[in-house]
mmCIF file as gemmi writes it, N, C-alpha and C atoms, coordinates in Angstrom:
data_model
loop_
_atom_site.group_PDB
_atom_site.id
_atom_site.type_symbol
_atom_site.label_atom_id
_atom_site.label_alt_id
_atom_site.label_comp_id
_atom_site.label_asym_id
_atom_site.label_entity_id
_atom_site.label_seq_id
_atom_site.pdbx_PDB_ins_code
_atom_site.Cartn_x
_atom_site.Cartn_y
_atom_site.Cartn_z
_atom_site.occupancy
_atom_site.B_iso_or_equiv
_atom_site.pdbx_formal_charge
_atom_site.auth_seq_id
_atom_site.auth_asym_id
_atom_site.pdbx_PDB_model_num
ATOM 1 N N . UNK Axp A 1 ? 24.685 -5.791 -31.913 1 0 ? 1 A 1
ATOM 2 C CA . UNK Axp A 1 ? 25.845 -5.266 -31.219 1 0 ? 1 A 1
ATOM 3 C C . UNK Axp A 1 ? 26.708 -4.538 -32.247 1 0 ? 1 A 1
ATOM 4 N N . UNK Axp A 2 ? 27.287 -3.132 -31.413 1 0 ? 2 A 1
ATOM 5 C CA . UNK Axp A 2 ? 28.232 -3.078 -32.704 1 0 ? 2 A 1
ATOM 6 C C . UNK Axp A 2 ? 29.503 -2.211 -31.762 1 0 ? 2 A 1
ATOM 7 N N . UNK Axp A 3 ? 30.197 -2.05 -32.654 1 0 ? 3 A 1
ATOM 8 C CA . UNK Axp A 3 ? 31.656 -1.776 -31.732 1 0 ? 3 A 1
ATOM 9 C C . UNK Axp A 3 ? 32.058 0.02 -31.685 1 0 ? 3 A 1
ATOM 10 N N . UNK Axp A 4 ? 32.791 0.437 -30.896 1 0 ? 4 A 1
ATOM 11 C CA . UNK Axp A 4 ? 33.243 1.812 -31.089 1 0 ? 4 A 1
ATOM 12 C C . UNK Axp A 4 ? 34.551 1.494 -31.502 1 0 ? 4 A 1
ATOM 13 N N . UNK Axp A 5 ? 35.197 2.436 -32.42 1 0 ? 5 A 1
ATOM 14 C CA . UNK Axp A 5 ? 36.276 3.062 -33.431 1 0 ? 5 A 1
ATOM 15 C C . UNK Axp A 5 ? 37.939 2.073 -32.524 1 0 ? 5 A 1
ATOM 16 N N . UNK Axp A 6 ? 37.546 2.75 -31.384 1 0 ? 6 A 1
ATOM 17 C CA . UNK Axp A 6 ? 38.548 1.253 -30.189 1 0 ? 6 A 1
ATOM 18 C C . UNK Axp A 6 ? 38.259 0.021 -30.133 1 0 ? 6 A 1
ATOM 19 N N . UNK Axp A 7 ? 37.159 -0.643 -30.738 1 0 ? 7 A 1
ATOM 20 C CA . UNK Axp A 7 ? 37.244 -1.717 -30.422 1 0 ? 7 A 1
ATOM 21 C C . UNK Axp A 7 ? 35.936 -2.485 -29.614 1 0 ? 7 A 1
ATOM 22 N N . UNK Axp A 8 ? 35.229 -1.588 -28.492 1 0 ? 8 A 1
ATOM 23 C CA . UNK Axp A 8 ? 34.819 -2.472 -27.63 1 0 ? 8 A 1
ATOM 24 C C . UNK Axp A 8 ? 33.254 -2.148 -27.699 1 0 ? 8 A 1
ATOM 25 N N . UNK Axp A 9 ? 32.733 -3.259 -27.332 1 0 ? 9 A 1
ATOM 26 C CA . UNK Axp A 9 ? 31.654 -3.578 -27.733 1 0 ? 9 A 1
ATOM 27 C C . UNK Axp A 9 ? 30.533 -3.455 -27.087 1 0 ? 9 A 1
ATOM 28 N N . UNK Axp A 10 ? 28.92 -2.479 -27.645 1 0 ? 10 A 1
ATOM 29 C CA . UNK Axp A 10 ? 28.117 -1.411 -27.412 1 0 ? 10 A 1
ATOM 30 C C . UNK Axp A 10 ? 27.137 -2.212 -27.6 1 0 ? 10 A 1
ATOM 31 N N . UNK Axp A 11 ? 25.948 -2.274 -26.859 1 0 ? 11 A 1
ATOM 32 C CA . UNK Axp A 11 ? 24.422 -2.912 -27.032 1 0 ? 11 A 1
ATOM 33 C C . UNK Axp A 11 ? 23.467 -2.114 -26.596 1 0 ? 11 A 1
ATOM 34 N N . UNK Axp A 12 ? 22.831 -1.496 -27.281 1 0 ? 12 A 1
ATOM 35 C CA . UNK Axp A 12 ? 21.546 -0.914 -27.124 1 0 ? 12 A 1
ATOM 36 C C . UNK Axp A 12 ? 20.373 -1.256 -27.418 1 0 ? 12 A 1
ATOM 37 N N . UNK Axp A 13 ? 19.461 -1 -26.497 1 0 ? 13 A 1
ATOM 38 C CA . UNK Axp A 13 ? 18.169 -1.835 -26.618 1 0 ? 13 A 1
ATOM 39 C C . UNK Axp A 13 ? 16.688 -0.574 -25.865 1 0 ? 13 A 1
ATOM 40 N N . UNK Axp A 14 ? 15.656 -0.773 -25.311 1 0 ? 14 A 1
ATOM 41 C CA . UNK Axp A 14 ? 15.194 -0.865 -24.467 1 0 ? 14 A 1
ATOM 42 C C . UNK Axp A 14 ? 14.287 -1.642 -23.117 1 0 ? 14 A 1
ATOM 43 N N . UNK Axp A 15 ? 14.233 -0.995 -22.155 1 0 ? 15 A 1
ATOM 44 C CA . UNK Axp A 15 ? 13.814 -1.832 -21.382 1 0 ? 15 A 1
ATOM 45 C C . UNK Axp A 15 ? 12.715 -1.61 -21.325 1 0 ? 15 A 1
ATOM 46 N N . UNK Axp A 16 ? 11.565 -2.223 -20.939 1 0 ? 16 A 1
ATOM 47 C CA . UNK Axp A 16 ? 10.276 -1.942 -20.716 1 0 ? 16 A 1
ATOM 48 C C . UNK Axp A 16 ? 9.734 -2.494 -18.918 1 0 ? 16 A 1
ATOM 49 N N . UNK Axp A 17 ? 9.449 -1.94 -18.182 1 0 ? 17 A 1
ATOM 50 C CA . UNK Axp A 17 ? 9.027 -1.938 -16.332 1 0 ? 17 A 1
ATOM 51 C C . UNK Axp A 17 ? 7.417 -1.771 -16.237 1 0 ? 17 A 1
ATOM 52 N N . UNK Axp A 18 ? 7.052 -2.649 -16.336 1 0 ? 18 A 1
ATOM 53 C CA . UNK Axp A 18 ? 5.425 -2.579 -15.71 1 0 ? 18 A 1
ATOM 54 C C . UNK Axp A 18 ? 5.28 -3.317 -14.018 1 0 ? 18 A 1
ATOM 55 N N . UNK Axp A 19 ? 4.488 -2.465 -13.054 1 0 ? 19 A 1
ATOM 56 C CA . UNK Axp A 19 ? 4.82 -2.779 -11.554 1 0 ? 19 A 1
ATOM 57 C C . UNK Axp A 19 ? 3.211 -1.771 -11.344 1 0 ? 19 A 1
ATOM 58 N N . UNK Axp A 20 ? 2.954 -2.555 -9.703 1 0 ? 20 A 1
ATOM 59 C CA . UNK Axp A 20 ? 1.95 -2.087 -9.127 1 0 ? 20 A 1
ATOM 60 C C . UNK Axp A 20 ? 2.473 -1.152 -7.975 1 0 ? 20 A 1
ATOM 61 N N . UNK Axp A 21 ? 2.441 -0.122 -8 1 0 ? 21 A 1
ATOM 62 C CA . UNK Axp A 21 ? 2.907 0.583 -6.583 1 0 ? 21 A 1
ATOM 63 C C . UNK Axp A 21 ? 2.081 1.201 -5.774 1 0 ? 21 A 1
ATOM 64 N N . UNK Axp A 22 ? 1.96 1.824 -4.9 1 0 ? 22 A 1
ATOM 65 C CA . UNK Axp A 22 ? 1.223 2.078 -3.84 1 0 ? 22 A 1
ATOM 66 C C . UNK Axp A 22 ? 2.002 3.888 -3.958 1 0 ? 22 A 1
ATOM 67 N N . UNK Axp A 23 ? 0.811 4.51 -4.043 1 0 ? 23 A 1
ATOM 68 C CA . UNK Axp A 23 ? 1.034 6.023 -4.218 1 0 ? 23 A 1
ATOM 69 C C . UNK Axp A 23 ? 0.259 6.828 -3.744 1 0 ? 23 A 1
ATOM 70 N N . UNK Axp A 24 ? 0.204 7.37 -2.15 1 0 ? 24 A 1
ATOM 71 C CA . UNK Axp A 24 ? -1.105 7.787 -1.473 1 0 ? 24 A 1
ATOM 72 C C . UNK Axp A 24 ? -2.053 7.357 -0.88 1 0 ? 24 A 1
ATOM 73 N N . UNK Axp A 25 ? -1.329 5.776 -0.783 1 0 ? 25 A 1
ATOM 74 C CA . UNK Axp A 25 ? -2.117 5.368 -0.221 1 0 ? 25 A 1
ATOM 75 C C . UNK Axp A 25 ? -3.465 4.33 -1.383 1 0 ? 25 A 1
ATOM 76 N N . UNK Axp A 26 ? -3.26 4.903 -2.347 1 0 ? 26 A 1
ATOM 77 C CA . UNK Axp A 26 ? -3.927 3.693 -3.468 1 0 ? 26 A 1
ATOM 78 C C . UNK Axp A 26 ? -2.799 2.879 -4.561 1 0 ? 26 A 1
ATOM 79 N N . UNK Axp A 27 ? -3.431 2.028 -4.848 1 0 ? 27 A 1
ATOM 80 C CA . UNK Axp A 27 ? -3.032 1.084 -5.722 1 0 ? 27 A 1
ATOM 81 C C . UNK Axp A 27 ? -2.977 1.852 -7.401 1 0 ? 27 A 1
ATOM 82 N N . UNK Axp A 28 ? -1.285 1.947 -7.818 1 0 ? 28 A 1
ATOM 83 C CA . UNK Axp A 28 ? -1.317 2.15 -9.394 1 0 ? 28 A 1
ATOM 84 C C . UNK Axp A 28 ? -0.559 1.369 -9.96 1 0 ? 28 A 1
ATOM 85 N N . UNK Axp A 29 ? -0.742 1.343 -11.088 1 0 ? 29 A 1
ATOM 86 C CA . UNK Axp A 29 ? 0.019 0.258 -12.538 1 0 ? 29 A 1
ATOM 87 C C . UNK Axp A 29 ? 0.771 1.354 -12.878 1 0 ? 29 A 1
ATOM 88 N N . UNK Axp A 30 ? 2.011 0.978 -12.533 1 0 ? 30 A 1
ATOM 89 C CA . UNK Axp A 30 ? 3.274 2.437 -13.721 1 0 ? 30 A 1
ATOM 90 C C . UNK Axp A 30 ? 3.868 1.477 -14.527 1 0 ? 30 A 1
ATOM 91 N N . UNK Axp A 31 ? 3.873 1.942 -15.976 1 0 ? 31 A 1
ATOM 92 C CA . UNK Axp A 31 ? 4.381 1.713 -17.333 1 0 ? 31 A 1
ATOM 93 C C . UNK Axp A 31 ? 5.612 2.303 -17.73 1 0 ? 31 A 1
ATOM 94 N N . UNK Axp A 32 ? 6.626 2.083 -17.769 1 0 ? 32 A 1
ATOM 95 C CA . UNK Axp A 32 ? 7.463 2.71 -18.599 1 0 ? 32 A 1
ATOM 96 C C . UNK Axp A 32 ? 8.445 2.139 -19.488 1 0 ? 32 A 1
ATOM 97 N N . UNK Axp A 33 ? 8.51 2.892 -20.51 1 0 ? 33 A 1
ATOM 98 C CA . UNK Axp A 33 ? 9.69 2.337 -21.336 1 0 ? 33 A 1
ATOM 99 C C . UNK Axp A 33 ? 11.302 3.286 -21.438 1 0 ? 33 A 1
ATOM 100 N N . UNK Axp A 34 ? 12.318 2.423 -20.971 1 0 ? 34 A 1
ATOM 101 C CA . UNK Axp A 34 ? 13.749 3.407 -21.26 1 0 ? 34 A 1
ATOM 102 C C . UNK Axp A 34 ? 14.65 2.981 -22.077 1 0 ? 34 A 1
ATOM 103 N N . UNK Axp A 35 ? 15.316 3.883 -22.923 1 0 ? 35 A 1
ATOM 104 C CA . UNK Axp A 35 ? 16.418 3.13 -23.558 1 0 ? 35 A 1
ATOM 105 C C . UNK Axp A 35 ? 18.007 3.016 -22.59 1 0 ? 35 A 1
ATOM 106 N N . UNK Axp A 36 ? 18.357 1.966 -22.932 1 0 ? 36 A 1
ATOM 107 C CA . UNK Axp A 36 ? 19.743 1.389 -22.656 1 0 ? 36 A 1
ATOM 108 C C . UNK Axp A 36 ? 20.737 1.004 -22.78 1 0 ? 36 A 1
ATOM 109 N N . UNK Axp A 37 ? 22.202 1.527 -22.653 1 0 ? 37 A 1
ATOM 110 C CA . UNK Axp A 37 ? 23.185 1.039 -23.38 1 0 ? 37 A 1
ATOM 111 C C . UNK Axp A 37 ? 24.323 0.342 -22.504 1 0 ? 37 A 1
ATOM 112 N N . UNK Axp A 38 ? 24.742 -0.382 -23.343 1 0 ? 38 A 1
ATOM 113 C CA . UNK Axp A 38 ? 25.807 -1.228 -22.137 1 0 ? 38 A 1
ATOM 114 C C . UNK Axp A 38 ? 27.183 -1.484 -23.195 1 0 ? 38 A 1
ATOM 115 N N . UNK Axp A 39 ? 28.596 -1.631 -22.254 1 0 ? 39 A 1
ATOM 116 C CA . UNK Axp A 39 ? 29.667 -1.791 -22.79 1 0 ? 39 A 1
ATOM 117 C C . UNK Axp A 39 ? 30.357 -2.673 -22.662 1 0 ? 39 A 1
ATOM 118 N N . UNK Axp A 40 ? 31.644 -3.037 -23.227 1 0 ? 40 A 1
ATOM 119 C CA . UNK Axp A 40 ? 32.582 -4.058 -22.928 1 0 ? 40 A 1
ATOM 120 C C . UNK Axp A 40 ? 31.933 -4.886 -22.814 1 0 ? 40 A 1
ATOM 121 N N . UNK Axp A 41 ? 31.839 -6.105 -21.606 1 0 ? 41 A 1
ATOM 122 C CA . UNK Axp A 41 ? 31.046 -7.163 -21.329 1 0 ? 41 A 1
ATOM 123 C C . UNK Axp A 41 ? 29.979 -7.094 -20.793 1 0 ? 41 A 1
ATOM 124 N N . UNK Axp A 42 ? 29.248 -6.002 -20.456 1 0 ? 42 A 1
ATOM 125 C CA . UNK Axp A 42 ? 27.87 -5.861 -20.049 1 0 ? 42 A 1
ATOM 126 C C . UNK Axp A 42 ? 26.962 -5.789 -21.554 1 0 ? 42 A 1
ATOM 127 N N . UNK Axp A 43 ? 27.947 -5.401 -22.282 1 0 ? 43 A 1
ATOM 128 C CA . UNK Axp A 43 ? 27.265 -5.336 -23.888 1 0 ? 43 A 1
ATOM 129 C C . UNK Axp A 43 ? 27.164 -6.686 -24.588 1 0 ? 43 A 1
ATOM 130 N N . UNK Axp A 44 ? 27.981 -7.773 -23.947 1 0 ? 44 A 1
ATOM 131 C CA . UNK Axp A 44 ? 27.882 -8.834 -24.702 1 0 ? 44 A 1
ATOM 132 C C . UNK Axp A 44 ? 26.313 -10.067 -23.78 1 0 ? 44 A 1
ATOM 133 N N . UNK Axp A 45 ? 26.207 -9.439 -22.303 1 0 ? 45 A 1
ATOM 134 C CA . UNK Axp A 45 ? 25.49 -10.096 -21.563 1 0 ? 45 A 1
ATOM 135 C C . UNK Axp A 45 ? 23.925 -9.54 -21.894 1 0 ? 45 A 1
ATOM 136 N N . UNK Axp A 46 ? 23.979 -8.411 -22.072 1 0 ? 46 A 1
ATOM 137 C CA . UNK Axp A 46 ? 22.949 -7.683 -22.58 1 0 ? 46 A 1
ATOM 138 C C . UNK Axp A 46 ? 22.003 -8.318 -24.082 1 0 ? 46 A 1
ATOM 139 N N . UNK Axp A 47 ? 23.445 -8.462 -24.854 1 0 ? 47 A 1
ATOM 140 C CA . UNK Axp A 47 ? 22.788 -8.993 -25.782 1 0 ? 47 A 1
ATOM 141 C C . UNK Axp A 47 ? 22.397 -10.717 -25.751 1 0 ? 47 A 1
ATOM 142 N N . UNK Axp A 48 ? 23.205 -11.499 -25.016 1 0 ? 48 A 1
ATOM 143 C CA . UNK Axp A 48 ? 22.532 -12.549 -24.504 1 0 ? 48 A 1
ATOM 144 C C . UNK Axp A 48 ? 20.94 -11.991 -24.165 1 0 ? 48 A 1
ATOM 145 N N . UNK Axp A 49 ? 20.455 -11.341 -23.692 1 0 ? 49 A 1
ATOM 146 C CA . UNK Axp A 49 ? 19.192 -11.826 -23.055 1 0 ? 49 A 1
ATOM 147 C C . UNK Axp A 49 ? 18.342 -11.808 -24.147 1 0 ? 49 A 1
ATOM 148 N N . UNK Axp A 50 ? 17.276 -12.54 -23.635 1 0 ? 50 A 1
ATOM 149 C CA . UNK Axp A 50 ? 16.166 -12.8 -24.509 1 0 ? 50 A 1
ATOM 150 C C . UNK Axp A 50 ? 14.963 -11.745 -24.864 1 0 ? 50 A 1
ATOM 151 N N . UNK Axp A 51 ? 14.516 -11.824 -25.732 1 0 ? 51 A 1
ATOM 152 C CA . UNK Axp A 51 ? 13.555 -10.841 -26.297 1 0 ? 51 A 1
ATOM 153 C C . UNK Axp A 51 ? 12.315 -10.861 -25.327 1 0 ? 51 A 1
ATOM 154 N N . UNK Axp A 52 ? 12.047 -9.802 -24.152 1 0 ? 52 A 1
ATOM 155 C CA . UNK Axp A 52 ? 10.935 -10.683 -23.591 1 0 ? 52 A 1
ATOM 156 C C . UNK Axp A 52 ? 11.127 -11.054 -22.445 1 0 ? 52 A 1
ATOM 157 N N . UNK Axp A 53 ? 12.082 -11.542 -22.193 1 0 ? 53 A 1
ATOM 158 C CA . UNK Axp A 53 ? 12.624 -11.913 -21.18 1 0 ? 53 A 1
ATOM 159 C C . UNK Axp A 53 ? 12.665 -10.931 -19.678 1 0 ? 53 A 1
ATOM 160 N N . UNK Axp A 54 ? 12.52 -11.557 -18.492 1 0 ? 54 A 1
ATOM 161 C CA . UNK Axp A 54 ? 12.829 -10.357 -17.166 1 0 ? 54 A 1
ATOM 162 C C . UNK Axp A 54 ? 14.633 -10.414 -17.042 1 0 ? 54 A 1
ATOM 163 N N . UNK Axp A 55 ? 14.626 -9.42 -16.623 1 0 ? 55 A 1
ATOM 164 C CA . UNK Axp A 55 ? 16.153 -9.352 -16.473 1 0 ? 55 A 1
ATOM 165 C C . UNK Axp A 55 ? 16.207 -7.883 -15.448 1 0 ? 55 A 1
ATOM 166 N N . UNK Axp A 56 ? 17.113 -7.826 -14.447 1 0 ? 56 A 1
ATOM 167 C CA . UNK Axp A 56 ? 17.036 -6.897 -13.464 1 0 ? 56 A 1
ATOM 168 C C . UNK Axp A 56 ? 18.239 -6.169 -13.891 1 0 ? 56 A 1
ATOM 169 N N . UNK Axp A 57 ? 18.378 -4.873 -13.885 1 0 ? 57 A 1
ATOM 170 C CA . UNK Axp A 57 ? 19.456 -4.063 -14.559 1 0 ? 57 A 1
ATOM 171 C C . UNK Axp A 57 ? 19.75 -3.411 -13.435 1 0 ? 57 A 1
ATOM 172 N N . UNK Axp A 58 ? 21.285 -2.951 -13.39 1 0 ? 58 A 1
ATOM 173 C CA . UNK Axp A 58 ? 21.608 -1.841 -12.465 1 0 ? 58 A 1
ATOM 174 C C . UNK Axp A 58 ? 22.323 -0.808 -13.448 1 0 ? 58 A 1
ATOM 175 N N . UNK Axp A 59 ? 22.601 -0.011 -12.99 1 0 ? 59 A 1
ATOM 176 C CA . UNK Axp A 59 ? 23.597 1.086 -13.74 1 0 ? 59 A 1
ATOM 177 C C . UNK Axp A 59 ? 23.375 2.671 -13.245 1 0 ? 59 A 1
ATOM 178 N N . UNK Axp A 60 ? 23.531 3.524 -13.97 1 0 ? 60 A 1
ATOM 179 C CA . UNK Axp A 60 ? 23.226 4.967 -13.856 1 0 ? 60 A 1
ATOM 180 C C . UNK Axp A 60 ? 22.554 5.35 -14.758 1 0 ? 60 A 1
ATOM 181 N N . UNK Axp A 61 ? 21.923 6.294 -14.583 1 0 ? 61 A 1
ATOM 182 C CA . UNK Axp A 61 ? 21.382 7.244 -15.519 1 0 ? 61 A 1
ATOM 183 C C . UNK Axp A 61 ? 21.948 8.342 -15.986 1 0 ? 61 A 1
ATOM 184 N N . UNK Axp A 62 ? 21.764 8.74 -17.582 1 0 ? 62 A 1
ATOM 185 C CA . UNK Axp A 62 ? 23.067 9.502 -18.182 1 0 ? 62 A 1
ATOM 186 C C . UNK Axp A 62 ? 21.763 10.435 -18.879 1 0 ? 62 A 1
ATOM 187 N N . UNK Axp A 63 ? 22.624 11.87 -19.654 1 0 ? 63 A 1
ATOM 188 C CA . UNK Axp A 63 ? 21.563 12.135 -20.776 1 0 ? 63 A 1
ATOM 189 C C . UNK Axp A 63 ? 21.575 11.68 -21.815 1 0 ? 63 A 1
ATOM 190 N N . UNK Axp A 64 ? 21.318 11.541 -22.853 1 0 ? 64 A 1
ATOM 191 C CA . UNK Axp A 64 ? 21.521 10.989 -24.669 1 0 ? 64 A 1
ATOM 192 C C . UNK Axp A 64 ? 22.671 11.057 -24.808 1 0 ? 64 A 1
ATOM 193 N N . UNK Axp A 65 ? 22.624 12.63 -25.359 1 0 ? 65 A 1
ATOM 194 C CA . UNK Axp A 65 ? 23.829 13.303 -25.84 1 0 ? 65 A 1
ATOM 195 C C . UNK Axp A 65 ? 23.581 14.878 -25.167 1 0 ? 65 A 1
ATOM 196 N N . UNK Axp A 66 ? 24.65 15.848 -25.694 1 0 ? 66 A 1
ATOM 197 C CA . UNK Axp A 66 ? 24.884 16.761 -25.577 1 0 ? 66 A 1
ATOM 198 C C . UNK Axp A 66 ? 23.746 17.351 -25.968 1 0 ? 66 A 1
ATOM 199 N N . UNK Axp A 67 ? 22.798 17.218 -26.653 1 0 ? 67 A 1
ATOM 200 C CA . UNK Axp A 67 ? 21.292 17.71 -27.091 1 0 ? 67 A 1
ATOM 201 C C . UNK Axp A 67 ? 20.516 17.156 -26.893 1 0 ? 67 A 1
ATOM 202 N N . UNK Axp A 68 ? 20.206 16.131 -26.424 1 0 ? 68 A 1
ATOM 203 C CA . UNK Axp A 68 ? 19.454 15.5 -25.927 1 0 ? 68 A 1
ATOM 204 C C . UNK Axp A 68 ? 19.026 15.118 -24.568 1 0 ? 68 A 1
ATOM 205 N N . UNK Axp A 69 ? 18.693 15.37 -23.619 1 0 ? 69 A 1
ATOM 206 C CA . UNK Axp A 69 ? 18.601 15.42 -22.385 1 0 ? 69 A 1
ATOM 207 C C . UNK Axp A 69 ? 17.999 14.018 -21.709 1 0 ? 69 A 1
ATOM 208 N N . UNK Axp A 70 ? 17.122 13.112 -22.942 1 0 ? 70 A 1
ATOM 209 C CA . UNK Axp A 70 ? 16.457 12.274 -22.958 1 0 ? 70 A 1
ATOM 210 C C . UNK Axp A 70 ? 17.25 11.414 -21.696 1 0 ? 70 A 1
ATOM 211 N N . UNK Axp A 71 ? 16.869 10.728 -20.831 1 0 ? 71 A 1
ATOM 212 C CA . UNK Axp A 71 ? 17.574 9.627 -20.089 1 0 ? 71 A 1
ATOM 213 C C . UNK Axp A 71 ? 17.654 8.232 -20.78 1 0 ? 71 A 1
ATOM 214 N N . UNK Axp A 72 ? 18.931 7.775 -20.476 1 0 ? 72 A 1
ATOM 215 C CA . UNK Axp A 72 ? 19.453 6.456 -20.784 1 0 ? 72 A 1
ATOM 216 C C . UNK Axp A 72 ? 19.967 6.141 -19.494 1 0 ? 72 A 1
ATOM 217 N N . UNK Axp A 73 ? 19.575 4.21 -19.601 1 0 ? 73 A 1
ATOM 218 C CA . UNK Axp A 73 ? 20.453 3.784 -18.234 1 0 ? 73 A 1
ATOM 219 C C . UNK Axp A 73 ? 21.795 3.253 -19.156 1 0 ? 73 A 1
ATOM 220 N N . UNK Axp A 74 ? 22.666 3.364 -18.77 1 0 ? 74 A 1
ATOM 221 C CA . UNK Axp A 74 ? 24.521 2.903 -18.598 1 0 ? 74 A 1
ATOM 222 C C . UNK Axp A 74 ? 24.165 1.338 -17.027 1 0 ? 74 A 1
ATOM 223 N N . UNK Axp A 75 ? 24.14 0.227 -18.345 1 0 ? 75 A 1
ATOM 224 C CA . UNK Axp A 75 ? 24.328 -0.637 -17.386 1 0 ? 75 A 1
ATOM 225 C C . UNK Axp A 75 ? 25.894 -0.773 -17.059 1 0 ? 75 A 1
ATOM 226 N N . UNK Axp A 76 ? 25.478 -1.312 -16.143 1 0 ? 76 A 1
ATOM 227 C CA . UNK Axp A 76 ? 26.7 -1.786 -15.354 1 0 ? 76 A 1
ATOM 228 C C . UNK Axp A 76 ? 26.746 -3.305 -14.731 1 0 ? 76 A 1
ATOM 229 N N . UNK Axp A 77 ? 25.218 -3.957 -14.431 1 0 ? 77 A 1
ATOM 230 C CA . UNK Axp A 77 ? 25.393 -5.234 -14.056 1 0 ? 77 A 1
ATOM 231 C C . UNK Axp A 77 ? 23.959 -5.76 -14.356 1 0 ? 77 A 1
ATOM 232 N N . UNK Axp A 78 ? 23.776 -6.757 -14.842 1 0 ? 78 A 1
ATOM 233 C CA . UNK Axp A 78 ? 22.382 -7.699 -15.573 1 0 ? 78 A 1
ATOM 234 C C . UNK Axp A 78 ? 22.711 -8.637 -14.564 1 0 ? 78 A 1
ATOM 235 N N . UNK Axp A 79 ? 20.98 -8.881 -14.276 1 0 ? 79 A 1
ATOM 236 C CA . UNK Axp A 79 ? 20.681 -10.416 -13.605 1 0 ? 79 A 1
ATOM 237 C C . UNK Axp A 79 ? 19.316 -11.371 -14.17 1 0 ? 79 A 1
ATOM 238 N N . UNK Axp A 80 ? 19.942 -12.017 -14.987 1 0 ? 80 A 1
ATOM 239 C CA . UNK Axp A 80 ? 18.485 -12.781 -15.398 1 0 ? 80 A 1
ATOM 240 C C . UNK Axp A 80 ? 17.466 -13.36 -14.255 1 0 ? 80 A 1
ATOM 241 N N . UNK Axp A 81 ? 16.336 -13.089 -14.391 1 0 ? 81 A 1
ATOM 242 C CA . UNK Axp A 81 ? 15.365 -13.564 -14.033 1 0 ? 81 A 1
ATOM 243 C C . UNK Axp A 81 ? 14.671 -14.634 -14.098 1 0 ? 81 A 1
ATOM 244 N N . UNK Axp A 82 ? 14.712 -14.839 -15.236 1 0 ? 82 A 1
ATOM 245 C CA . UNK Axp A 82 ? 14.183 -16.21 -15.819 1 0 ? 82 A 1
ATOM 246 C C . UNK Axp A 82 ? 15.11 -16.673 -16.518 1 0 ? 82 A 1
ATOM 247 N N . UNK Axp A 83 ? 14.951 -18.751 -16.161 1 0 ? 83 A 1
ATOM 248 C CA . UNK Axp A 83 ? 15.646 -19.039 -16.891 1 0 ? 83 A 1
ATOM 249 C C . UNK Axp A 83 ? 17.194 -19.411 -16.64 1 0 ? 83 A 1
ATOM 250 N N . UNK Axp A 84 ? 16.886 -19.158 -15.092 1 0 ? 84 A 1
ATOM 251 C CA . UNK Axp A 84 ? 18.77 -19.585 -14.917 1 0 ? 84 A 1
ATOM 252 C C . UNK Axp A 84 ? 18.318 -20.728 -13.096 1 0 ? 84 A 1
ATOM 253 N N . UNK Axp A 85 ? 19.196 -21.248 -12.543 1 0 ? 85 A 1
ATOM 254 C CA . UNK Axp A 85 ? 18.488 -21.818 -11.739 1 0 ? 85 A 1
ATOM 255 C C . UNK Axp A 85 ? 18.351 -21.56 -10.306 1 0 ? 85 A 1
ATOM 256 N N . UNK Axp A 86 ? 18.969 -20.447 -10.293 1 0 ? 86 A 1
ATOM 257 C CA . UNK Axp A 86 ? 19.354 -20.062 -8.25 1 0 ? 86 A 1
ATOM 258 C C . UNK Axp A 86 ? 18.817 -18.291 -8.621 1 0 ? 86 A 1
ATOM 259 N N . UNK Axp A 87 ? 18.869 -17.553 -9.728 1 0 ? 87 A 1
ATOM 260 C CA . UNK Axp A 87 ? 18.719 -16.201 -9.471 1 0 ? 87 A 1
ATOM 261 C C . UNK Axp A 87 ? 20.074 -15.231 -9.53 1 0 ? 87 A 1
ATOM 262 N N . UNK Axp A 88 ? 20.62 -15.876 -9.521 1 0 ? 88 A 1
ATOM 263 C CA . UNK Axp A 88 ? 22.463 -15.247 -9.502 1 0 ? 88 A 1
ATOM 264 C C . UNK Axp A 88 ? 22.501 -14.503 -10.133 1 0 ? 88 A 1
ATOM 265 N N . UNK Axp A 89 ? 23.298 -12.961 -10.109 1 0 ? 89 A 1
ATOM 266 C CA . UNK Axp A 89 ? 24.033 -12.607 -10.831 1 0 ? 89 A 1
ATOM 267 C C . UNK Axp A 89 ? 24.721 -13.092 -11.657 1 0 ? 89 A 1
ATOM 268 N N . UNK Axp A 90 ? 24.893 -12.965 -13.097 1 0 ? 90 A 1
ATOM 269 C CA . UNK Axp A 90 ? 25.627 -13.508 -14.102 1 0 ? 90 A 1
ATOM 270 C C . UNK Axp A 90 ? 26.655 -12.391 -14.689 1 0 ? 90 A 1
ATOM 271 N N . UNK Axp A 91 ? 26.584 -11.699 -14.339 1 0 ? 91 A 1
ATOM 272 C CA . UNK Axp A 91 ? 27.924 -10.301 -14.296 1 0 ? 91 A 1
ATOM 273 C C . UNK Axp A 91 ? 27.623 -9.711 -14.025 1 0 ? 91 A 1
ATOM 274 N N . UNK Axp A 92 ? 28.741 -9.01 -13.483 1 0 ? 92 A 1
ATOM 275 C CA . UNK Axp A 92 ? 29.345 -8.063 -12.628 1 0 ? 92 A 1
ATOM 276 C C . UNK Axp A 92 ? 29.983 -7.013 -12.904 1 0 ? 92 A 1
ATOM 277 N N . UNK Axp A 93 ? 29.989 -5.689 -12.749 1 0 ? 93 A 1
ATOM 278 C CA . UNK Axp A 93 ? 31.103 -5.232 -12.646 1 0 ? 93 A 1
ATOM 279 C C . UNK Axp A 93 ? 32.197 -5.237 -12.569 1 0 ? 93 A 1
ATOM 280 N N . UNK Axp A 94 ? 33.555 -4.964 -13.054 1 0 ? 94 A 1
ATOM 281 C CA . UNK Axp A 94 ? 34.563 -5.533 -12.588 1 0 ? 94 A 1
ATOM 282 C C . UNK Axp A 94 ? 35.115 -6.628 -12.188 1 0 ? 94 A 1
């Protein structure tokens, strides 16, 4: 974790999504890997999670930077998957 020049606190990582979907009517395996950044207290929940671990993300999709067009998700709300005992949301937005 590390902080911006104000103060508040930035976690970047990536996520990795492997899933079977149905595309035409056949069966495929999609792979992907994205990077992700989260703030304030989504940055501190973020970095709670475990290496490895499932965890369901919401947020938006942003570009890098100004040169970079690359996509990043901007979380906004983590839900562990594993490892907690009902499935709950563990933050929130706002």
């Amino acid at each position: 974790m590390r902080y911006t020049p104000a103060g508040v606190p930035v976690s970047e990582g990536w996520l990795q999504h492997s899933s079977s979907q149905i595309e035409s009517g056949a069966e495929r395996l999609v792979e992907v890997e994205i990077a992700v950044v989260a703030l304030g207290e989504s940055a501190r929940w973020l970095q709670a999670a475990p290496l490895g671990g499932s965890v369901k993300l919401t947020g938006f999709l942003a570009a890098k930077s100004r040169n970079s067009k690359a996509p990043v998700l901007h979380v906004n709300t983590l839900e562990y998957l594993e490892g907690n005992e009902n499935g709950s949301i563990l933050q929130e937005e706002g």
